[in-house]
FIBA-923492 format. One record per residue (C-alpha): residue number from 1; residue in three letters; z negated, x negated, y negated. Coordinates in pm, 1 decimal, m for minus. Last residue first. Example, Ala and Ser with C-alpha at 12.3 -4.5 7.8 and 13.67 -1.06 7.14 Angstrom:
<nodes>
nr,rest,zz,xx,yy
2,SER,m714.0,m1367.0,106.0
1,ALA,m780.0,m1230.0,450.0
</nodes>
This chain:
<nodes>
nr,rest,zz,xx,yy
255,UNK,m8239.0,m21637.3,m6184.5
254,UNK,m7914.0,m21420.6,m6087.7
253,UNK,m8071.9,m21212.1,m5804.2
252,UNK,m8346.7,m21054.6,m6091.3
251,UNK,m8055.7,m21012.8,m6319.7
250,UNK,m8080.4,m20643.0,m6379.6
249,UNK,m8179.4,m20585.3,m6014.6
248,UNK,m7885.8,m20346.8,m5902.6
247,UNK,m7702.5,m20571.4,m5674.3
246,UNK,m7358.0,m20517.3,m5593.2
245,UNK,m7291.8,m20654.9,m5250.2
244,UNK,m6881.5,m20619.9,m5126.5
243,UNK,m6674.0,m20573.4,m4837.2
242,UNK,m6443.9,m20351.9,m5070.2
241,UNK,m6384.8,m20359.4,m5417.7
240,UNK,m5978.9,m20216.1,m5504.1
239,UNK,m6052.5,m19838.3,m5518.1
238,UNK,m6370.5,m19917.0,m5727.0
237,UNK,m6312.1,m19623.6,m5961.9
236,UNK,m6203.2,m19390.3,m5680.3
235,UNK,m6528.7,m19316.2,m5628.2
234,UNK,m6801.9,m19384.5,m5352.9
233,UNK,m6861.6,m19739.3,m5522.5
232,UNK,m6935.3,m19658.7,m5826.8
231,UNK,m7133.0,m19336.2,m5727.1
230,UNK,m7329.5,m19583.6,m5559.5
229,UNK,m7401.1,m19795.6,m5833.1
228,UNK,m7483.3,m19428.7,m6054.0
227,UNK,m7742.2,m19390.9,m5814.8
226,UNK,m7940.2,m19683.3,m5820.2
225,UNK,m7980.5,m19694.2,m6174.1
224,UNK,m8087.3,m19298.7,m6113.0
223,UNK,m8373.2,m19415.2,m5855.7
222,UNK,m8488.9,m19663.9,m6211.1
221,UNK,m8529.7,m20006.8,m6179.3
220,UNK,m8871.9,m20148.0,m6264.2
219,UNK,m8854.4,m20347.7,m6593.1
218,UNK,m8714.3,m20675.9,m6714.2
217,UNK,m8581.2,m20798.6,m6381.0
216,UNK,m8821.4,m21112.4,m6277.5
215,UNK,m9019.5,m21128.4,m6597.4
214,UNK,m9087.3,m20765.6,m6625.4
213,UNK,m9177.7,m20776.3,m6206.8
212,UNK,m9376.6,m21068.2,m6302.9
211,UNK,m9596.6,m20911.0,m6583.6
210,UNK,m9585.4,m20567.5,m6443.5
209,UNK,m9788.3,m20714.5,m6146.2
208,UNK,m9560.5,m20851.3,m5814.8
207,UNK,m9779.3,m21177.0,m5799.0
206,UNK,m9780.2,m21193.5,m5388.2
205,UNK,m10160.6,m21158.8,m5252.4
204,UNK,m10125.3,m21005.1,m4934.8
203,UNK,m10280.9,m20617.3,m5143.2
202,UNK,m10051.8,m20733.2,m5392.9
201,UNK,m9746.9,m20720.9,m5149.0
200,UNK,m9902.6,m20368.7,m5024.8
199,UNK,m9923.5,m20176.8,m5356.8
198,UNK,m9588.0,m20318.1,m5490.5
197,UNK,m9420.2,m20241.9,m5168.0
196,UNK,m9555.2,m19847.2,m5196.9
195,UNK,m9459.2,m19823.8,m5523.2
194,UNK,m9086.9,m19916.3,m5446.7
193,UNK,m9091.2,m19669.3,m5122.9
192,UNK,m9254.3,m19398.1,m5357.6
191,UNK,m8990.4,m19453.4,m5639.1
190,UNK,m8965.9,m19688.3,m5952.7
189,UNK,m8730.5,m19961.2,m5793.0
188,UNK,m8756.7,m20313.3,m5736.8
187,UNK,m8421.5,m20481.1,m5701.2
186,UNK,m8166.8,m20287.7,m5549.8
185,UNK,m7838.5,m20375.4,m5332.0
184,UNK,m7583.4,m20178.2,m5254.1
183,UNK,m7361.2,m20299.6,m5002.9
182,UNK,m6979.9,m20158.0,m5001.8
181,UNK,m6734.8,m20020.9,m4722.4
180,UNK,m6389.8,m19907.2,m4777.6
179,UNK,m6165.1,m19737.5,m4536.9
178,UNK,m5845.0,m19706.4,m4615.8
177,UNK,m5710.1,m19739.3,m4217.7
176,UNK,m5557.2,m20088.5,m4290.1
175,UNK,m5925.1,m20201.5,m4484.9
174,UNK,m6093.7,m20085.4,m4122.7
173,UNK,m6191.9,m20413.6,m3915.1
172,UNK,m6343.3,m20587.6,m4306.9
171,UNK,m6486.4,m20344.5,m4440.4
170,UNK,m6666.9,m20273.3,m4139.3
169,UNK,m6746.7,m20640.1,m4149.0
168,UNK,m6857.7,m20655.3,m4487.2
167,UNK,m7093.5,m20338.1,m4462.3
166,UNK,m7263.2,m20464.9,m4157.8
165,UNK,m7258.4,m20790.7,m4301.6
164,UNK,m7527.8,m20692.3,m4568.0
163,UNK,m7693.3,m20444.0,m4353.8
162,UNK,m7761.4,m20690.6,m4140.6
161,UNK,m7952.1,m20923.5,m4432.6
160,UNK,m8128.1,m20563.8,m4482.9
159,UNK,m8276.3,m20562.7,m4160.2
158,UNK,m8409.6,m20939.3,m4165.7
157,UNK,m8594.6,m20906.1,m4518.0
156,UNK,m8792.9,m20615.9,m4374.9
155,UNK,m8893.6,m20777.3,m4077.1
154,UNK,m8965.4,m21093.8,m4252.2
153,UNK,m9157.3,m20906.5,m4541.5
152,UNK,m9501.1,m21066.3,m4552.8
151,UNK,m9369.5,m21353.4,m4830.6
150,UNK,m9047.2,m21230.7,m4990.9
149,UNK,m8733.8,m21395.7,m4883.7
148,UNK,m8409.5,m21315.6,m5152.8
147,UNK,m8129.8,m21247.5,m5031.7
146,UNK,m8088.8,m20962.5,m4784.8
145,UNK,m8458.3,m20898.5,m5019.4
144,UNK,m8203.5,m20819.2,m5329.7
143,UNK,m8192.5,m20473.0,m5128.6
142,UNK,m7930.0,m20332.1,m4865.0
141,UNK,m7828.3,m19963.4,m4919.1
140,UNK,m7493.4,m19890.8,m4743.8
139,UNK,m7160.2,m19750.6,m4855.6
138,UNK,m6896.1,m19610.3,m4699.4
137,UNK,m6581.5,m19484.4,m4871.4
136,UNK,m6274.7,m19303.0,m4705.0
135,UNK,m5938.7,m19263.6,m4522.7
134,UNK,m5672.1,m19055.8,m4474.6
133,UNK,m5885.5,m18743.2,m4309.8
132,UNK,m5872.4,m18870.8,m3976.1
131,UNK,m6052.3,m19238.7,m4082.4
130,UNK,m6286.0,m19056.6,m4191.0
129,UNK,m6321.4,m18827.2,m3886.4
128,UNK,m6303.1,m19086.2,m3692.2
127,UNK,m6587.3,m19245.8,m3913.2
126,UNK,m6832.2,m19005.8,m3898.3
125,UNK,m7028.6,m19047.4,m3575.6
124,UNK,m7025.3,m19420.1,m3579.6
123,UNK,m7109.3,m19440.7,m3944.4
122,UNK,m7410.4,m19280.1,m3846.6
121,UNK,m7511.3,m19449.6,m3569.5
120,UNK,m7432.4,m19791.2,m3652.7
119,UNK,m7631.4,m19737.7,m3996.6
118,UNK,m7925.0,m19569.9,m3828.1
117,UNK,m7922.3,m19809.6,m3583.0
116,UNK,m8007.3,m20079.6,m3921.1
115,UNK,m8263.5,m19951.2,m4079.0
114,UNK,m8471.4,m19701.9,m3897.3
113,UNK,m8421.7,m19892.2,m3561.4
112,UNK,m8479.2,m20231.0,m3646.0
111,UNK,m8786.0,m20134.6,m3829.8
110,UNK,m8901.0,m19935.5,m3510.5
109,UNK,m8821.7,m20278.9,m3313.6
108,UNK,m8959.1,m20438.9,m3521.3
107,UNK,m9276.4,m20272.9,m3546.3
106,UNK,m9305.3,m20245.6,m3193.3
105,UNK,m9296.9,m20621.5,m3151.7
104,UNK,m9574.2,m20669.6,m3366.9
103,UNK,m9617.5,m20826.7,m3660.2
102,UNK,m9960.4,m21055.0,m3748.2
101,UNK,m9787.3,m21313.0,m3713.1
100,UNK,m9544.6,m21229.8,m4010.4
99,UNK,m9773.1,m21120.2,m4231.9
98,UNK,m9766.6,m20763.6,m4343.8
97,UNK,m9482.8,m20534.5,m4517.6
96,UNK,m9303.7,m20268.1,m4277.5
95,UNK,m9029.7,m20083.9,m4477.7
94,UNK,m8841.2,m19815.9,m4452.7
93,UNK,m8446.2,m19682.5,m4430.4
92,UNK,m8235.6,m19437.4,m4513.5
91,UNK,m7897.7,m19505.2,m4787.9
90,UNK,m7605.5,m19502.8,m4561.1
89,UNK,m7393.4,m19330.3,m4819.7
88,UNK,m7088.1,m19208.4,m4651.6
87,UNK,m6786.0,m19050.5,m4850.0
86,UNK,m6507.3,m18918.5,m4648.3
85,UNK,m6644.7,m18653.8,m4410.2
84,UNK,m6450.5,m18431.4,m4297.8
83,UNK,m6502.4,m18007.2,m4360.5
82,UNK,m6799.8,m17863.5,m4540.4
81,UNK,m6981.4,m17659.0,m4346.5
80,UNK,m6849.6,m17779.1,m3991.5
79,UNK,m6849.2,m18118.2,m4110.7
78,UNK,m7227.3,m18092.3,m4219.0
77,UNK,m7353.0,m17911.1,m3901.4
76,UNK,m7153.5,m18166.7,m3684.6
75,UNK,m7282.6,m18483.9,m3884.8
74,UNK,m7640.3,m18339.7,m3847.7
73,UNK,m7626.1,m18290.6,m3451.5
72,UNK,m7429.3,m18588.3,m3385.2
71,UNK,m7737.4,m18787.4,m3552.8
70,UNK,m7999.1,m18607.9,m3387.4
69,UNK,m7829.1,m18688.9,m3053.1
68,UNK,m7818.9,m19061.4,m3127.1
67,UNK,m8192.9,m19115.5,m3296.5
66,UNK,m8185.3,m19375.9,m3553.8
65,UNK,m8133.0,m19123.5,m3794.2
64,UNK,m8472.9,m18859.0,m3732.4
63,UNK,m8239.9,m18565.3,m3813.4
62,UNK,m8248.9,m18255.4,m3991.8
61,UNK,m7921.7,m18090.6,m4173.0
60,UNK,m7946.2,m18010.2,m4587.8
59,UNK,m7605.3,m17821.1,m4731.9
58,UNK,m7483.6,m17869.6,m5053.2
57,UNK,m7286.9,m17727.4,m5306.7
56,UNK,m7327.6,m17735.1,m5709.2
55,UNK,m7399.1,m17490.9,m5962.4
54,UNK,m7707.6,m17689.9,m6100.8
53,UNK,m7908.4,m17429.4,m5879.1
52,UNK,m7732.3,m17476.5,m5614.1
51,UNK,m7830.5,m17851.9,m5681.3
50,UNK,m8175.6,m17752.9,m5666.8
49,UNK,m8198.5,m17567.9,m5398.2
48,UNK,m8026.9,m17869.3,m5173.6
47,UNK,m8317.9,m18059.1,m5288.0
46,UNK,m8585.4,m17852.9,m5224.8
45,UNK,m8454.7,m17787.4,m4818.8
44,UNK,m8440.9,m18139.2,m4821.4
43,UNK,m8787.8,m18196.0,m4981.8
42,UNK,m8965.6,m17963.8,m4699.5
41,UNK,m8682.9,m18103.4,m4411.6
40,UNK,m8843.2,m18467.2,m4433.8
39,UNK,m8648.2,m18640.8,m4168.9
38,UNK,m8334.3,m18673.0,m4373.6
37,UNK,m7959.3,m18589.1,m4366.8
36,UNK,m7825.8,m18427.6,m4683.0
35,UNK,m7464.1,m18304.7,m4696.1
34,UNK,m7258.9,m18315.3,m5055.9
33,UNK,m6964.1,m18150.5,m5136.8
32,UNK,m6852.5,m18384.7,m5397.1
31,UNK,m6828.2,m18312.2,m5762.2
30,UNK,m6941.1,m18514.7,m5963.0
29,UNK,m7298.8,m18315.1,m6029.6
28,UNK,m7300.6,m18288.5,m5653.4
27,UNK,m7302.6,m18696.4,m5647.6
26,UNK,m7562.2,m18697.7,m5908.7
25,UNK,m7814.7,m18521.0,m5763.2
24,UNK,m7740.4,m18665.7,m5402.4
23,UNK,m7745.4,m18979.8,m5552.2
22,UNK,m8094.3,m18924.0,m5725.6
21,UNK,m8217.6,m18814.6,m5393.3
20,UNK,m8096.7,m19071.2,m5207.5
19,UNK,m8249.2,m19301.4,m5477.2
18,UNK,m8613.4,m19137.2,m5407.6
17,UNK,m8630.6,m18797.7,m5225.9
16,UNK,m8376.4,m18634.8,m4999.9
15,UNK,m8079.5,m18821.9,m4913.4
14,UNK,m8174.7,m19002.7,m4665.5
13,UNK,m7862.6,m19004.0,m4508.4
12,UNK,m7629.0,m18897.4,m4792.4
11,UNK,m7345.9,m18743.8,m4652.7
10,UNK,m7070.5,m18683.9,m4915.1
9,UNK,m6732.5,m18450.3,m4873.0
8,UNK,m6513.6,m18506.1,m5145.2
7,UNK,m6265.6,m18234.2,m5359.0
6,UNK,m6411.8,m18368.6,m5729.7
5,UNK,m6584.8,m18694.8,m5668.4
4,UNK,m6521.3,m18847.1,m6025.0
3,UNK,m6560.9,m18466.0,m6164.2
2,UNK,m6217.9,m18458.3,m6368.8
1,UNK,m6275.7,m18528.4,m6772.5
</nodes>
């Protein structure tokens, strides 16, 4: 059976721990070329080992994402190792959980930045060479919260409602150039980020204990769940799906 990214070129921005990290796994295992942007160089550097080590290829580039020249910077170093770019997974991002008043403008504009910039940025900096090499796949990690509000999250609920029609609009302006551009979309999710919410929304006193995150979505997702949606949606199995949300929440979105 032929790798399902045999002969692509991935970027994964934040790509190193977590479901980047599972899709960068995975992605190398299918055969792309894969380039790992992220902030925390220690578990990129790890990372890219690893898949060598699998008999894969990667290469790991630094960058804070919502930063302009850092952005350049990595896209450049992973072009010039690996050639164009035709598979972006616009997977960083953060969250800032606390009530809404007590926000501060800062904070959203940091939030802003991390989450959705990055995503302008990035797929700034790569698409003409996407769109050079015949065309492409973008995808972008939104979360069930584009949809569904969550008490104490209005920043974090806002950015990933833009990630939502940032992917469907890109879609959208670049179907004629074979460009596709997806949303993924995860429910709660067994990695740092996903503990991290869970600590903090029960800390404001939002019922997210086993109990209601088994009754919401039957378990906590899995970085790997996450990961095999994006490889989806990367591949030339979902050729014909563009300017679409695919949540990964076993049915959470659905009740």
């Amino acid at each position: 059976m032929t790798a399902r990214l045999s002969g692509k070129v991935a970027l994964i921005s934040g790509g190193a721990t977590g479901m980047g990290g599972a899709s960068s796994l995975l992605f190398a295992k299918e055969g792309a070329k894969v380039g790992i942007v992220d902030i925390n160089e220690e578990a990129g550097l790890a990372m890219v080992a690893e898949i060598k080590a699998a008999g894969g290829e990667a290469v790991f580039a630094k960058a804070d994402v919502s930063d302009p020249d850092q952005v350049e910077a990595a896209v450049d170093a992973v072009s010039r190792a690996f050639g164009p770019i035709n598979v972006l997974f616009n997977h960083a991002g953060t969250i800032v959980i606390k009530p809404f008043l007590e926000t501060t403008l800062e904070e959203w504009d940091w939030l802003m930045a991390v989450n959705v910039r990055s995503m302008f940025l990035v797929t700034k900096a790569v698409l003409p060479q996407m769109i050079g090499a015949g065309g492409g796949s973008i995808i972008c990690t939104s979360s069930i919260s584009a949809e569904l509000a969550t008490p104490n999250e209005v920043l974090y609920d806002t950015t990933k409602g833009a990630c939502h029609m940032f992917a469907r609009a890109i879609a959208v302006e670049y179907r004629d150039q074979n460009i596709r551009c997806n949303a993924v979309c995860p429910g709660f999710i067994a990695t740092p980020h996903g503990h991290r919410e869970v600590e903090l929304l029960t800390k404001y006193g939002v019922d997210v204990s086993d109990a209601a995150i088994a009754a919401q979505q039957g378990r906590m997702g899995l970085p790997e769940d996450v990961a095999k949606a994006a490889l989806f949606l990367a591949s030339e199995d979902s050729a014909f799906v563009s300017g679409q949300r695919l949540f990964v929440d076993n049915g959470f979105s659905a009740m």
